[in-house]
C-alpha positions in Angstrom: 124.4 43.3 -11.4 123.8 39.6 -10.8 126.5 37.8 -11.4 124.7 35.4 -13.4 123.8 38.0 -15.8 127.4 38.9 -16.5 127.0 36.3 -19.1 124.8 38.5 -21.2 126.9 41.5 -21.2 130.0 39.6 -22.2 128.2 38.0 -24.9 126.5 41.5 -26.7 130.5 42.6 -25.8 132.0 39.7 -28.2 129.4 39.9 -31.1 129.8 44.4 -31.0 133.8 43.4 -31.1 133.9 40.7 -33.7 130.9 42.2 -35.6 132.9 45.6 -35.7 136.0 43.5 -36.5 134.6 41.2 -39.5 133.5 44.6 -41.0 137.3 46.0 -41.3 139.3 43.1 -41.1 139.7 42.5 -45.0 141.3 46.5 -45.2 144.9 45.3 -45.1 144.4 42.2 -47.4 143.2 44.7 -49.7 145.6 46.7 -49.3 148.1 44.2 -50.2 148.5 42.9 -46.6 148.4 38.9 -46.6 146.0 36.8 -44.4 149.2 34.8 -43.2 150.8 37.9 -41.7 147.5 39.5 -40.3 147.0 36.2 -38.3 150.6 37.0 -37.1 149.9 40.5 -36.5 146.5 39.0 -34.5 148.8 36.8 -32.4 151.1 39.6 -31.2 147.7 41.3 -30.3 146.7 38.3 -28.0 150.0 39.5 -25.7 148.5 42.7 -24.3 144.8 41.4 -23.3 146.6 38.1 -22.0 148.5 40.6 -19.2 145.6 42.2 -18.4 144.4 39.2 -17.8 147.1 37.7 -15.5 146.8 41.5 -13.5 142.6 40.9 -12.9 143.8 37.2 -11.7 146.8 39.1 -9.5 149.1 37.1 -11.8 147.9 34.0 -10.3 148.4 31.6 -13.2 147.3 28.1 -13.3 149.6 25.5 -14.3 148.7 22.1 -13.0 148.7 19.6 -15.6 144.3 19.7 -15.8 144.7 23.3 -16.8 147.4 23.2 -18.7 146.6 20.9 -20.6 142.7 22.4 -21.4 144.1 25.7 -21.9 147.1 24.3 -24.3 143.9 22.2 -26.3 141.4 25.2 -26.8 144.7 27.6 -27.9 145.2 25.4 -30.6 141.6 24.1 -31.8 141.3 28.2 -32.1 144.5 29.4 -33.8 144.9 26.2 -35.6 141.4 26.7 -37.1 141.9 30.0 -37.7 145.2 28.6 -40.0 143.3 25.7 -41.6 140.3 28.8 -42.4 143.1 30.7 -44.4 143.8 27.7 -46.4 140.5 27.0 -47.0 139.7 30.6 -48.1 142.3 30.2 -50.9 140.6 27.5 -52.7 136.8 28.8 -52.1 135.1 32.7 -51.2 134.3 33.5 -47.6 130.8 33.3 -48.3 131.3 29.0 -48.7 134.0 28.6 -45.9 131.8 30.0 -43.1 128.7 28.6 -44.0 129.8 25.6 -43.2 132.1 26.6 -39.4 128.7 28.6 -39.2 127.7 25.5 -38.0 130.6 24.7 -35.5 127.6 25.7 -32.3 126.2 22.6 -33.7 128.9 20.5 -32.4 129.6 22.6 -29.2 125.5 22.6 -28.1 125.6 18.3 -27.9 128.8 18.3 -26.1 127.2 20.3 -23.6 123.8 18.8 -23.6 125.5 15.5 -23.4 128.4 15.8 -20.9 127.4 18.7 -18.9 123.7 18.1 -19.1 123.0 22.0 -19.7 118.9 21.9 -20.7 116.9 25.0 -21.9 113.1 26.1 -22.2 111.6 26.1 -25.1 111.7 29.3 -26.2 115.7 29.1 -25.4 115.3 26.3 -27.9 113.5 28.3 -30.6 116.1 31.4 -29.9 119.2 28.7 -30.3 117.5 26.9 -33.9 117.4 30.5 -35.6 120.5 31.7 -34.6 121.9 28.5 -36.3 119.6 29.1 -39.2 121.0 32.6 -39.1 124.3 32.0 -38.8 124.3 30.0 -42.5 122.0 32.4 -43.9 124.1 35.8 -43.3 127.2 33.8 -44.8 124.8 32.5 -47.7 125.2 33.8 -51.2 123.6 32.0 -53.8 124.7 35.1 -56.1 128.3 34.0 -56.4 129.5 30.9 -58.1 130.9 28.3 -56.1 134.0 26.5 -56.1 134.2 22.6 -57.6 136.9 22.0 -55.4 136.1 19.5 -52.7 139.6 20.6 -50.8 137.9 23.5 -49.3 134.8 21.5 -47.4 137.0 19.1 -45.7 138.9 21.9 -44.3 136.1 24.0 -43.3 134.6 21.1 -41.8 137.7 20.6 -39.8 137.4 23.8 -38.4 133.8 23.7 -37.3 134.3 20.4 -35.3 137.8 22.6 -33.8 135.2 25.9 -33.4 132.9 23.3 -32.0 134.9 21.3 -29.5 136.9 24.5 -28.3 133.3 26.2 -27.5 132.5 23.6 -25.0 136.0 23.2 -23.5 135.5 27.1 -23.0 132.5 26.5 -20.7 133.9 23.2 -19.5 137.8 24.5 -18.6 135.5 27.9 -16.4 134.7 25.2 -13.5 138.0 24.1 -12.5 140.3 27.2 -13.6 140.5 30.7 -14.1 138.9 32.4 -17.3 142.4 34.4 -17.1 144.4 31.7 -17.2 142.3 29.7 -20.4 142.9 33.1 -22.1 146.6 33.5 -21.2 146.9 29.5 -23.0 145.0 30.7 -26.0 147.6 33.6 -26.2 150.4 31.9 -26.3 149.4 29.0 -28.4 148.7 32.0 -31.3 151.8 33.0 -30.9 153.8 29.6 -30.7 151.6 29.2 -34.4 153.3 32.5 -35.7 155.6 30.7 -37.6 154.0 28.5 -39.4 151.4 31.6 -40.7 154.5 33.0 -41.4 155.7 29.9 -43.9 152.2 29.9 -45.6 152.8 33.1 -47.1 153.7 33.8 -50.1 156.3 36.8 -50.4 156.9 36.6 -53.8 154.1 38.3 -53.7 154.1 42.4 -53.5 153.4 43.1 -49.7 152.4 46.2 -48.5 154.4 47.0 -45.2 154.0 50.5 -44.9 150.2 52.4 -42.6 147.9 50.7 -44.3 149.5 46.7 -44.2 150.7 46.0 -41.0 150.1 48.8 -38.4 146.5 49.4 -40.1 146.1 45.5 -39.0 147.9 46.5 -35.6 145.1 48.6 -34.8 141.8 46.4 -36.1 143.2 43.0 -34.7 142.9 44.2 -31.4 138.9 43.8 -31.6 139.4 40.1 -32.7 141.8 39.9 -29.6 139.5 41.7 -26.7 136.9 39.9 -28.1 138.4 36.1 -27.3 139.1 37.4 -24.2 135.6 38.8 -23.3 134.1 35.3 -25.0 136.3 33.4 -22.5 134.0 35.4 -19.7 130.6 35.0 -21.5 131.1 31.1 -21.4 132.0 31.5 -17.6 128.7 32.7 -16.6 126.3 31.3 -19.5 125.5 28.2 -20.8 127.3 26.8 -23.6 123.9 25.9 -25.2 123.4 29.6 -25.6 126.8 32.0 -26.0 127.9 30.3 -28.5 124.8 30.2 -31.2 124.5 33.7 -29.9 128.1 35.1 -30.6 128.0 33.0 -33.7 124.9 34.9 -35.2 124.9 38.4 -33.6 128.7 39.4 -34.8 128.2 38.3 -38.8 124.9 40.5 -38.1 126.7 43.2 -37.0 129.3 43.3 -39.6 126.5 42.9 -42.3 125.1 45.8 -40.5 128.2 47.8 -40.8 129.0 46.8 -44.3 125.8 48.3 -45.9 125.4 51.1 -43.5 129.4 51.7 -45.3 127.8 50.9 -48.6 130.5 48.7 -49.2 128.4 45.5 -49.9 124.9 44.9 -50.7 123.4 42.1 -48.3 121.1 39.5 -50.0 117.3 38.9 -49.5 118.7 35.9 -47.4 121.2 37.6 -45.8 118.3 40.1 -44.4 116.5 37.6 -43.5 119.4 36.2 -41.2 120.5 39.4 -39.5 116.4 39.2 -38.1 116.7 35.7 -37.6 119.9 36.6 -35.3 118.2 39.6 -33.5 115.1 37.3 -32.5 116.7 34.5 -31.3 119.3 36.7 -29.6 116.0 38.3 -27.8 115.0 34.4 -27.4 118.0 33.3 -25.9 118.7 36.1 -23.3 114.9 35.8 -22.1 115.7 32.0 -21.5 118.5 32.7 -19.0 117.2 35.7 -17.3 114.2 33.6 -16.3 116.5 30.7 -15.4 118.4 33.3 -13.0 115.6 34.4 -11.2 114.0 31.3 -10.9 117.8 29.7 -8.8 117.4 33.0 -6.7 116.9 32.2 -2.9 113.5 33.6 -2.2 113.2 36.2 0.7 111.5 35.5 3.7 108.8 38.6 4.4 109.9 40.5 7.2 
């Protein structure tokens, strides 16, 4: 395979793993298992994937101040959004919150148009509009009442310029470091976070810590975790322009997907509506840079 297709794989990887993992995730905070500690449970996850990743680098790490310092910044603008999402989601439903971070590919396509110059054709344009327009759509619930606390946009809009920036640091930290070594930064900045998840909880609270708490999050968070790694991959070989309104709209379609097929939700007319929305553009987008590949191919003289 070409390696500049790699991207693609990566990418249909990251939206089967999250999608898979948005369907599940909520089991142990039903089960009396709080957000807080599932995002430490999450972090302890990052561990095994980040040694994987230091053995497919053969442990070579690196730690010049440039990397450091870009691996350090996307670790945090990830875990720490994924924090300031938790706090958001106690003053307004899911369906609100990431509506709104939907939008965080917003922020990471004009960093890369602008900075790294990354251009598209036109259908890679129409493929990255409707999996924006998807991405708020599958979220989108006009069924369910909504909050009158303003709290709750601030913070979400917080995280989707965090989602937003980290997306093009992603593509912008692959030229000048290893896609093991961003991933081993993002590990350890979830777990250096750990502790303050652990002081937002509430455990006054009754907290399930027997199969279906904490070891039942043991086995789900892992998805979440191969996932960032495989993303950290997809924005190595793709544009930024296009894995991350692709990721962003193919895993909520998934877990919408995996939800009904469950029978455990009922998607909208809107939400329908988004999950094609996501498979077109998906189609869109992956047509785009195939074409772009073959066309930087060295043509071959005839024998």
């Amino acid at each position: 395979m070409q390696q500049k297709s790699l991207w693609l794989v990566y990418a249909i990887l990251v939206t089967v793993f999250w999608g898979v993992w948005g369907a599940v995730v909520d089991v142990p905070r039903d089960n009396h298992f709080p957000e807080t500690l599932n995002y430490v449970v999450w972090s302890l996850t990052m561990v095994p994937p980040a040694i994987v990743a230091l053995w497919i680098a053969k442990w070579k790490l690196d730690y010049d101040f440039r990397s450091v310092l870009l691996g350090l910044v996307v670790g945090f603008l990830g875990a720490g959004g994924q924090l300031i999402v938790l706090k958001a989601l106690s003053l307004a439903p899911a369906y609100l919150v990431f509506s709104v971070v939907a939008l965080s590919p917003v922020v990471t396509i004009l960093l890369a148009l602008a900075i790294s110059r990354e251009r598209a054709a036109w259908f890679g344009w129409v493929g990255i509009v409707l999996a924006l327009v998807a991405g708020v759509m599958l979220y989108y619930n006009p069924e369910k009442k909504a909050n009158s606390e303003s709290l709750w946009v601030i913070l979400a809009l917080i995280v989707l310029v965090a989602w937003g920036i980290q997306g093009f640091i992603f593509s912008y930290a692959n030229r000048t470091m290893r896609a093991e070594s961003i991933f081993f930064y993002m590990a350890l900045t979830g777990v250096l976070l750990a502790p303050v998840a652990i002081a937002m909880t509430d455990f006054s609270q009754t907290i399930n810590w027997g199969l279906k708490g904490p070891y039942l999050a043991a086995i789900i968070q892992p998805l979440n975790s191969v996932g960032a790694l495989l993303i950290v991959y997809a924005f190595r070989y793709g544009k930024a322009i296009i894995v991350a309104p692709m990721t962003n709209a193919g895993a909520p379609a998934i877990t919408i997907a995996i939800s009904l097929a469950l029978a455990s939700s009922n998607p909208t007319a809107i939400q329908i509506a988004g999950m094609v929305a996501a498979v077109v553009a998906a189609l869109l987008m992956a047509i785009e840079e195939e074409q772009e590949a073959e066309a930087e191919e060295p043509a071959t003289e005839a024998p």
